[in-house]
C-alpha positions in Angstrom: 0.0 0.0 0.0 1.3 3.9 -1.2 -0.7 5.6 0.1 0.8 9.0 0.5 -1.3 12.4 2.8 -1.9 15.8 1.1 -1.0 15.1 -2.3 -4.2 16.1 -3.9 -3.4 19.7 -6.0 -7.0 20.3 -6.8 -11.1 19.4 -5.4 -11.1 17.4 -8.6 -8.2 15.2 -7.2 -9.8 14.9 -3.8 -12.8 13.3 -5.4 -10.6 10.7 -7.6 -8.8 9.9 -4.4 -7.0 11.2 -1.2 -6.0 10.5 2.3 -5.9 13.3 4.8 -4.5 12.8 8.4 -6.3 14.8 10.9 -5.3 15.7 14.7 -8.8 15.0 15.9 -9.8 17.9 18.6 -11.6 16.6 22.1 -15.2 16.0 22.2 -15.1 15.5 18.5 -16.5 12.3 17.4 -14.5 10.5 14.2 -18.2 11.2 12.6 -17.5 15.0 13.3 -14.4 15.2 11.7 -15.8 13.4 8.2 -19.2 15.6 8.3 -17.4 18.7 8.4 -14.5 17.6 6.1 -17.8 16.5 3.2 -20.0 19.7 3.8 -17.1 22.0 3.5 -15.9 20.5 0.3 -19.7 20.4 -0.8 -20.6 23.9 0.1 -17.0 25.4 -0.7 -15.7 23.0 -3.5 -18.9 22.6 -5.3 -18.2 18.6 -5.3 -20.8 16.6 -6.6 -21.4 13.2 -4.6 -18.6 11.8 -3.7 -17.6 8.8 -0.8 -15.8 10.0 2.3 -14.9 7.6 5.5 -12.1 7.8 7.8 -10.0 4.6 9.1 -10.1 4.0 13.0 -12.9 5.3 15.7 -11.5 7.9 18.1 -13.9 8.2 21.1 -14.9 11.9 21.7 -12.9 12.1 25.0 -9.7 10.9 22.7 -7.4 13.4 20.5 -5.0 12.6 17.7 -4.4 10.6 14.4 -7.5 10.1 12.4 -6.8 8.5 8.8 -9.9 10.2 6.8 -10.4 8.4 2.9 -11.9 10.0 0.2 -13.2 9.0 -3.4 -11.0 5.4 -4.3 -9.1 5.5 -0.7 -12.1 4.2 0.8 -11.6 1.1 -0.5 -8.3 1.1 1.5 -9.7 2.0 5.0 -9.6 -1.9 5.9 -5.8 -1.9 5.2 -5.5 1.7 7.1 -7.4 0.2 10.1 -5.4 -2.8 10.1 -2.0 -0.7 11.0 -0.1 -0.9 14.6 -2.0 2.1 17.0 0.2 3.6 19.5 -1.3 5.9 22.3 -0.4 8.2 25.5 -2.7 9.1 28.1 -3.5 9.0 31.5 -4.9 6.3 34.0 -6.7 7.4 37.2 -6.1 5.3 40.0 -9.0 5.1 43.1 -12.1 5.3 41.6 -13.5 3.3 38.6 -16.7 4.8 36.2 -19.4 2.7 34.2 -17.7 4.1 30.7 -14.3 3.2 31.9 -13.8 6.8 31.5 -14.9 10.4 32.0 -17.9 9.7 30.1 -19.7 9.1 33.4 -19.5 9.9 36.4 -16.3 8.3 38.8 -17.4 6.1 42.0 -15.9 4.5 44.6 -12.4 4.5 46.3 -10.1 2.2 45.9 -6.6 1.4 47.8 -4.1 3.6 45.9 -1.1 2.9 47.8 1.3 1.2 45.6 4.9 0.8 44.6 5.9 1.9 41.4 7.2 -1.6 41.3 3.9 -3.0 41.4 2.9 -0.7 39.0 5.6 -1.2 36.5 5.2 -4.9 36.6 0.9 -4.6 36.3 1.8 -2.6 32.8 4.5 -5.6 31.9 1.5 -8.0 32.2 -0.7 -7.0 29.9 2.0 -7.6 26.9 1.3 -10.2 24.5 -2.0 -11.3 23.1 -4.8 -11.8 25.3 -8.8 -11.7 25.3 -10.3 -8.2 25.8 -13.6 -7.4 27.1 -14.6 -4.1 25.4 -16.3 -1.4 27.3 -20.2 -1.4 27.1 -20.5 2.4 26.3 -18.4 1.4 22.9 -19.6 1.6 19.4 -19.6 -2.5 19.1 -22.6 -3.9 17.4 -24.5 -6.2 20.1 -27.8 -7.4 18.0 -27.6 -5.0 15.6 -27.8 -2.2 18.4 -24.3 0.0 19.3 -24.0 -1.5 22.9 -23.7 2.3 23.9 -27.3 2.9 23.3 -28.7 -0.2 25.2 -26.0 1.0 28.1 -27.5 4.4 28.3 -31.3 3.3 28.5 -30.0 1.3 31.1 -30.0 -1.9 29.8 -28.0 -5.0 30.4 -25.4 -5.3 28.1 -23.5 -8.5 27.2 -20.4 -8.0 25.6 -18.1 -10.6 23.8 -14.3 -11.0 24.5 -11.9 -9.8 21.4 -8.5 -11.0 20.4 -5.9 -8.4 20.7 -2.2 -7.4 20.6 -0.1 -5.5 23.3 3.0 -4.8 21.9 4.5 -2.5 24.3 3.2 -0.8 27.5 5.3 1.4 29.3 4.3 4.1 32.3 6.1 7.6 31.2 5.1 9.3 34.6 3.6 8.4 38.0 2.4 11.5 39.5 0.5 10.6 42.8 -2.8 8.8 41.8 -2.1 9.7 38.0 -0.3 6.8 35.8 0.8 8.6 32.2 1.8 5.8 29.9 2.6 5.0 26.2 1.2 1.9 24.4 1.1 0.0 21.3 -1.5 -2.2 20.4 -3.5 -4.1 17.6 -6.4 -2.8 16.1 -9.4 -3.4 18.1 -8.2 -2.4 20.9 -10.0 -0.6 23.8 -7.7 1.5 25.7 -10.5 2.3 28.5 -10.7 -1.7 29.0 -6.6 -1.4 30.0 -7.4 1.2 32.4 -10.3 -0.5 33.8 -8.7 -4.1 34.0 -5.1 -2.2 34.7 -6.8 -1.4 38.2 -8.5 -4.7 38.4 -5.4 -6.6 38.6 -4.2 -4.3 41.6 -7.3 -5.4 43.3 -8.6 -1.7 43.0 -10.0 0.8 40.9 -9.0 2.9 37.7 -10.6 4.7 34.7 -9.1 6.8 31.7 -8.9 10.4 32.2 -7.0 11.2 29.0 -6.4 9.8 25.7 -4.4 10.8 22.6 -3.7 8.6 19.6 -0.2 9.5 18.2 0.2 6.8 15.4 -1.8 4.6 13.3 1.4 2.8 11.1 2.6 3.9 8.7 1.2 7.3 9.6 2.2 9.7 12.6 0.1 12.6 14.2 3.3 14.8 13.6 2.2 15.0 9.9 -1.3 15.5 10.6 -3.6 18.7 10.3 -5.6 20.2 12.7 -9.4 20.9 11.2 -8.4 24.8 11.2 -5.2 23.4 9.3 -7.3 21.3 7.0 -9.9 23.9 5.8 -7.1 26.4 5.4 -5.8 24.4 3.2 -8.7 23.1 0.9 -9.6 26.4 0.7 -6.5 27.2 -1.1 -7.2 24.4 -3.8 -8.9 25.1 -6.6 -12.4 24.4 -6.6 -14.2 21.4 -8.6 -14.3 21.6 -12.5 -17.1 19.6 -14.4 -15.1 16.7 -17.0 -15.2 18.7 -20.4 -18.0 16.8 -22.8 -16.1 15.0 -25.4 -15.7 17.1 -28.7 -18.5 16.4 -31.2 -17.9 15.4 -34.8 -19.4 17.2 -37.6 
């Protein structure tokens, strides 16, 4: 696959094909990022239809690399997806949350009195493959329902395990109850099911406080755009041209 970001010299090219890399802002959902990026080149570019998809959920609460497709790059997004995701964020030990994250509200408190030992060697066991339970505020399809939907009416949601990769896990910083860490993973992967289980396996309590996703292999969020970034500059393209009508004899 050569797939190569920001080559696209024109709206017509964007439409034949294109990837862009985006630095996804918080509380933006992946579907945020895509709307915006299709009704700006509708309203501004004058595209007609075209298909537009990006390559990896981010949850809203999460920053960073998002791999958008357009025109034949969508039929690439699998391959995109499929690439080694590397993160940073923060763990919160002493208190765990429904969402495994800020989503909802945190509860409890947990023991937090640990050695960075401990917590050093709780990181080291989580690499290899193992079976992941994902969150049940995720996006996964559980009878043709997103299980975040039957979770927020309250609803009892079971989910099934997944097969995934740790790679590497290292913690960056311990500051007091705050673990900031760098990981790499396969795709499927449900960083807010690390933080959850990371405290489970201390016999305590943790949730996710911050998440940012720095690469999706090949690509890096170094050579990503912010949206401001992006709209700058397919503003500067220039704007769709209609395919001339062949010349007609006679």
């Amino acid at each position: 696959m050569n797939l190569k970001p920001f080559e696209a010299k024109s709206v017509n090219d964007l439409m034949e094909g294109a990837l862009l890399l985006i630095d996804k802002p918080l509380t933006w959902t992946s579907f945020d990022v895509v709307g915006r990026l299709k009704w700006w080149l509708r309203r501004n570019g004058k595209a007609p239809k075209f298909k537009i998809g990006h390559a990896g959920t981010l949850d809203p609460l999460a920053t960073g690399l998002l791999a958008v497709c357009i025109g034949k790059y969508t039929k690439q997004i699998e391959s995109i997806q499929g690439g080694v995701k590397e993160y940073t964020g923060v763990i919160r030990l002493g208190q765990t949350t429904p969402s495994y994250d800020l989503e909802t509200q945190p509860e409890g408190a947990f023991n937090v009195d640990f050695t960075k030992e401990e917590l050093e060697s709780v990181a080291s066991s989580f690499i290899g493959e193992q079976l992941q339970t994902p969150p049940i505020y995720s996006a996964k399809l559980i009878d043709g329902k997103r299980a975040y939907e039957s979770a927020r009416a309250g609803k009892t949601v079971e989910m099934r395990k997944s097969l995934i990769h740790i790679f590497e896990f290292e913690l960056t910083k311990i500051e007091m109850t705050d673990l900031h860490f760098r990981i790499k993973c396969s795709k499927g992967t449900y960083i807010r099911s690390i933080a959850h289980d990371f405290g489970q396996k201390l016999n305590s309590g943790s949730h996710l406080v911050e998440l940012r996703r720095t690469e999706s292999a090949p690509f890096r969020v170094e050579d990503a755009m912010t949206m401001e970034q992006a709209e700058e500059w397919l503003g500067s393209l220039p704007v769709y041209q209609e395919k001339s009508s062949a010349p007609q004899n006679g």
